[in-house]
N, C-alpha and C positions, 0 to 999 in steps of 0.2 A: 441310235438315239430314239428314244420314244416324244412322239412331237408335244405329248401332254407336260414333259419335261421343262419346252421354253415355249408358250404362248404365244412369245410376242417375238414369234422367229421372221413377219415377216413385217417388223417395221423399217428395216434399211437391208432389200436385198440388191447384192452386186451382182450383175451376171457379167460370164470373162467375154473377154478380148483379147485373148492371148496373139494374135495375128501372126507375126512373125517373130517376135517376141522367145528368146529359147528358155522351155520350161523352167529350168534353175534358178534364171532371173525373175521369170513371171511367177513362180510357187513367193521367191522371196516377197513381191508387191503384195501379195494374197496376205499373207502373212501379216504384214504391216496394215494393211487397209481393214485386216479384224480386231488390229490393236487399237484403231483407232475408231474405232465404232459399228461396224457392217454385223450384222445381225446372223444372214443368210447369206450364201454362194451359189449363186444356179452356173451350173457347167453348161455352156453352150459352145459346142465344135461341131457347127454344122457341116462340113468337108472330112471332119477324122475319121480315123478307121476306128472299128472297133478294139483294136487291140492299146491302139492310143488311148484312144477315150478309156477304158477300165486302168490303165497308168498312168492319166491326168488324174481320174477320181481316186485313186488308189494312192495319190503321193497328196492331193487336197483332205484327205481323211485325215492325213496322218498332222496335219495342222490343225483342223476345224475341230473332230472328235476331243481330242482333251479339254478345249475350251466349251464345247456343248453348244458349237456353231452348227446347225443344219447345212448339209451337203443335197442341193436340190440337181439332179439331172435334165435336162430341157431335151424334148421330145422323145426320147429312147430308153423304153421303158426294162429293154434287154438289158441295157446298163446300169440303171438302176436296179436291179434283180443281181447282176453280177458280181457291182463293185457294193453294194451291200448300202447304198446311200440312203441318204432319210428320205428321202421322193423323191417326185419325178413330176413335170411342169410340161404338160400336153397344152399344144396349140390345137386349131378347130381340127387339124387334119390329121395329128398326130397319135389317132388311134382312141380304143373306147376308154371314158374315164370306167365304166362298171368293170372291162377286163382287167382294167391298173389295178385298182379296186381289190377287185378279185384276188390277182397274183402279190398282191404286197400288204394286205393285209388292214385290221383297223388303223393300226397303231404308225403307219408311214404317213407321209406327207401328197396330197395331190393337188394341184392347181391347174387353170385349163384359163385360157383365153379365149376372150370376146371381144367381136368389134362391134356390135347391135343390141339394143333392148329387148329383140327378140332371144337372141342367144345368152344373153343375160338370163333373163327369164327362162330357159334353160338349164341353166347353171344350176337357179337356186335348188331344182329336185336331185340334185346329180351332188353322190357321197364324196364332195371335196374339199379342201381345206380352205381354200383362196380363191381370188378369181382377177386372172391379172388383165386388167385393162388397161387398153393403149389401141393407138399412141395419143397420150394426153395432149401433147405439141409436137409439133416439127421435131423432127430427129434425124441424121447424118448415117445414123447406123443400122436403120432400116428401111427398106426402099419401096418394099408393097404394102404399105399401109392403106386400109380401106378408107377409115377415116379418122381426121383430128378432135377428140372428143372435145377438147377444151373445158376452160372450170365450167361451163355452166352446163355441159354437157354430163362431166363427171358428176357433178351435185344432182341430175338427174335420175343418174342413174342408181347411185349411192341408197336414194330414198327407197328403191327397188330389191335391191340387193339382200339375200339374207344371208350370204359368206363375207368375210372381210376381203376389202378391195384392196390391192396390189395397185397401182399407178404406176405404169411405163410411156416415157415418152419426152424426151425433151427437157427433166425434169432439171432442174438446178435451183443452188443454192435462192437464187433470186425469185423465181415462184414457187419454192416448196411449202410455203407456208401458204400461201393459196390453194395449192393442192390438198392438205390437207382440210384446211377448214371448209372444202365442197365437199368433204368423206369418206378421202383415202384414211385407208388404214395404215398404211403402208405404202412405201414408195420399192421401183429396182429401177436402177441408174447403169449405166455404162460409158456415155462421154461424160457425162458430169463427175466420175471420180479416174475416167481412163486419162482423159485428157488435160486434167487440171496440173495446174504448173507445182502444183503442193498439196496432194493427196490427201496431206493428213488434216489441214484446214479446211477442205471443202468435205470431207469423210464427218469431219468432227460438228461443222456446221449444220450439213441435213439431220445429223445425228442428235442434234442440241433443239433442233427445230422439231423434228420430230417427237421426241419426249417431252417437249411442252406441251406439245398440242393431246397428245395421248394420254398422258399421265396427268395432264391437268393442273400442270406445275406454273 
């Protein structure tokens, strides 16, 4: 998929949680959570093998692709090169964005995370698509966070920024609209639609929030 294709690939992205979850039931969630609004998929299996990972992306294509959902890979840029994904989502340590760059050409998708104004300001010379910052708040599902940007932090950073901001951290239906209106572009979620009692109500809610605030609706 060519990222010029959907613009606005990163206004509700989901990154997985498949834990122990067996793939044929977790493909089916995937499935349902892009009917009901998810924009983007970033694969993240930090423990899988490589052979996994290319038959997680390789069985997520075969849902996302027809609908013209980007298929984002998180850190492993071999995987994304392999299973043919629309990018790849480098954290500080996960390699050069200019190599990604390099090997995947204009037309793929790149994102890198930041936890500082300086790395921010980084970003902005560096050829990428997004720039996903977190953890906005307190989150369950990642444990070395440097620091909690918070909205006022985010609205600082925002003013600085010249790629679209990504908001990871804590997010839910209850502050997303705060989140936005500091100058996310974009929000990626993971307990807020992994663990929600009804997927498709809280999928469809950030999802309602989100294109008000975007679209200016």
């Amino acid at each position: 998929m060519n990222k010029e294709i959907n613009k606005n690939f990163y206004k509700l992205m989901l990154v997985t949680h498949r834990q122990d979850c067996p793939l044929e039931q977790y493909l089916i969630f995937i499935k349902r959570c892009v009917a009901f609004g998810i924009t983007t998929v970033q694969l993240r299996e930090k423990n899988a093998s490589h052979r996994f990972l290319i038959e997680f992306a390789a069985r997520l294509k075969e849902i996302l692709d027809p609908l013209n959902i980007p298929l984002i890979i998180n850190d492993r840029l071999d995987v994304a090169l392999a299973s043919n994904a629309c990018g790849v989502h480098l954290g500080q340590s996960d390699g050069s964005v200019l190599h990604a760059r390099a090997m995947l050409g204009a037309h793929k998708i790149i994102g890198t995370s930041i936890n500082s104004i300086e790395r921010l300001k980084a970003a902005n010379d560096l050829p990428i698509d997004y720039i996903g910052m977190g953890a906005i708040f307190r989150t369950k599902t990642k444990h070395n966070v440097v620091r909690h940007w918070g909205a006022q932090g985010l609205n600082q950073a925002a003013k600085l920024a010249r790629h679209p901001i990504v908001a990871i951290g804590g997010i839910t239906t209850k502050n997303v609209a705060d989140v936005l209106k500091n100058g996310a572009n974009g929000i990626a979620v993971i307990s807020a639609i992994h663990d929600a009692s009804d997927a498709r109500e809280v999928t469809q809610q950030l999802r309602k929030s989100i294109d008000l605030r975007c679209d200016g609706k």
